[in-house]
TORVOVO-79589 format. One record per residue (C-alpha): residue number from 1; x, y, z; residue in one letter. Coordinates in Angstrom, 2 decimals, decimal comma. Each point is the difference from the previous one (the first is absolute). Layout:
BEGIN
[NUM [X Y Z] A];
...
This chain:
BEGIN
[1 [71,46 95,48 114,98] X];
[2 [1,99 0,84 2,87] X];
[3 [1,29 -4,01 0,23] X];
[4 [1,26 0,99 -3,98] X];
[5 [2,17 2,80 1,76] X];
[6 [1,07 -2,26 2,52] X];
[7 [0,93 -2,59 -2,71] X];
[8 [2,06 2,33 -2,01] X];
[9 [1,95 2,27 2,87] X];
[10 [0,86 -3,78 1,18] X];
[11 [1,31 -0,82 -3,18] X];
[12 [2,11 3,30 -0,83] X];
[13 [1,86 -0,34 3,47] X];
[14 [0,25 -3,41 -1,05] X];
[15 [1,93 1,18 -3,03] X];
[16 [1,36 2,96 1,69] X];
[17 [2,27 -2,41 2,32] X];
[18 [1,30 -2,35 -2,55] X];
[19 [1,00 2,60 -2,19] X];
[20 [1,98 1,71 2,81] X];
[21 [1,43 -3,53 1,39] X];
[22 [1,48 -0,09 -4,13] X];
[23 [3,10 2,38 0,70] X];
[24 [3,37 -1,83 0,50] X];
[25 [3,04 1,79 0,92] X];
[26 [2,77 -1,43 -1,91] X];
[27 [3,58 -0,37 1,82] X];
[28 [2,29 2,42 -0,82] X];
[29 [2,67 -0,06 -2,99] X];
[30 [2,99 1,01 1,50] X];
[31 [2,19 -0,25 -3,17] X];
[32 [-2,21 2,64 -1,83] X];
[33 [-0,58 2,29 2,80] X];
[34 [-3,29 0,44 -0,04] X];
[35 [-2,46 0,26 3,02] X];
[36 [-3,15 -2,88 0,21] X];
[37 [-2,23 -0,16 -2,40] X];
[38 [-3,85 -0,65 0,35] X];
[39 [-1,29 -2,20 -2,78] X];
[40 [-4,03 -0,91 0,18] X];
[41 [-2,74 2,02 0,02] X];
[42 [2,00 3,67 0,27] X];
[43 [2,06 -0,22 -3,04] X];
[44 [1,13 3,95 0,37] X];
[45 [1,34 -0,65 2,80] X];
[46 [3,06 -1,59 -1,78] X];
[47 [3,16 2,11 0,84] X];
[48 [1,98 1,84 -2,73] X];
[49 [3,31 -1,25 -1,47] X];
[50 [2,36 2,61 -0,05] X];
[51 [0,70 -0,80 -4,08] X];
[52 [3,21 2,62 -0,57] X];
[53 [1,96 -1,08 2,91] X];
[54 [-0,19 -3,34 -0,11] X];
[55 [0,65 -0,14 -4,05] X];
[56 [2,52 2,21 0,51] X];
[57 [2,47 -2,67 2,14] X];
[58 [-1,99 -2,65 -2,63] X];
[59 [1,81 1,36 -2,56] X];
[60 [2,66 1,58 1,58] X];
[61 [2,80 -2,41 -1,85] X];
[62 [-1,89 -0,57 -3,11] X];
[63 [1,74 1,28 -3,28] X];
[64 [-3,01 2,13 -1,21] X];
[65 [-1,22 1,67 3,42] X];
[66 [-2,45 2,37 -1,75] X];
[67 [-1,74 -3,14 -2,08] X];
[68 [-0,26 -2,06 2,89] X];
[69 [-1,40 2,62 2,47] X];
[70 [-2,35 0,82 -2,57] X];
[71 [-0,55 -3,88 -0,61] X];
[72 [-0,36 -1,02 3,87] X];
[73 [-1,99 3,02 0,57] X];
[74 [-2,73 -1,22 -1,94] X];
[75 [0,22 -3,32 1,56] X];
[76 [-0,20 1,47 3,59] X];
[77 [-3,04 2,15 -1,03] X];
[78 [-1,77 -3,31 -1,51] X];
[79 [0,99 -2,72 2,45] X];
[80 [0,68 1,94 2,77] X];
[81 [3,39 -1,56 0,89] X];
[82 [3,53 0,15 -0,62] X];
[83 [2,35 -2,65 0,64] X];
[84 [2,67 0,29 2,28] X];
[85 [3,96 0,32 -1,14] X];
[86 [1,24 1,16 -3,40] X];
[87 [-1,10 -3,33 -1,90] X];
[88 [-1,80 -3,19 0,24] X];
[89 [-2,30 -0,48 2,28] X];
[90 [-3,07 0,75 -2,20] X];
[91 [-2,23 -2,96 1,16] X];
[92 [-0,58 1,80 3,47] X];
[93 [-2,35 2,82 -1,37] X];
[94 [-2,07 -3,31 -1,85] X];
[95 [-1,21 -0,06 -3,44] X];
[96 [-0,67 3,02 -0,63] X];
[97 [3,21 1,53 -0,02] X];
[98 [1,32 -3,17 -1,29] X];
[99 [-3,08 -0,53 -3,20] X];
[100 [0,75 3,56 -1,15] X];
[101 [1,52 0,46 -3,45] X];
[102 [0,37 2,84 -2,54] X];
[103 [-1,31 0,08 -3,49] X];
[104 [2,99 -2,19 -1,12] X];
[105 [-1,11 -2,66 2,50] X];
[106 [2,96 -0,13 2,04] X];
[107 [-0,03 1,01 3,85] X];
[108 [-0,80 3,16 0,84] X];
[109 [0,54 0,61 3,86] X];
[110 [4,32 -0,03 1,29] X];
């Protein structure tokens, strides 16, 4: 009996440390602003994207402000990203900002 105990407080520390050696600290992405984020194991650890501000200057120069802040700020909710400048540049938040289309099936996210 007490070898079973042994057995399995072995095997949770076991799983314990690899678990804990999972979490990766990306670099940082100066262009966006944002701080480090963890990825692994401690998913809400992920750091906010400040949404308004940065689809405010997104849209900033667009000819429909209102429909693209509205547009991008369901994007940034979703994927979590914005791309930097005014336009372009969508392939940096990756496929999920890029793969997202409205009901007519054209692109959704500015």
């Amino acid at each position: 009996m007490a070898l079973r105990v042994l057995f399995l407080f072995v095997a949770f520390l076991f799983c314990f440390t690899m678990v804990s050696s999972d979490i990766k600290k990306e670099e940082e992405l100066p262009h966006l602003g944002l701080a480090p984020v963890v990825r692994g194991a401690n998913r809400r650890l992920m750091q906010e994207v400040d949404c308004g501000g940065l689809c405010k200057q997104r849209c900033s120069l667009h000819s429909r402000p209102n429909v693209c802040n509205r547009a991008c700020g369901t994007c940034c909710v979703r994927c979590k990203c914005v791309p930097p400048g005014t336009a372009g540049n969508r392939e940096m938040c990756g496929t999920c900002y890029t793969d997202m289309t409205t009901h007519g099936n054209r692109t959704k996210c500015p």
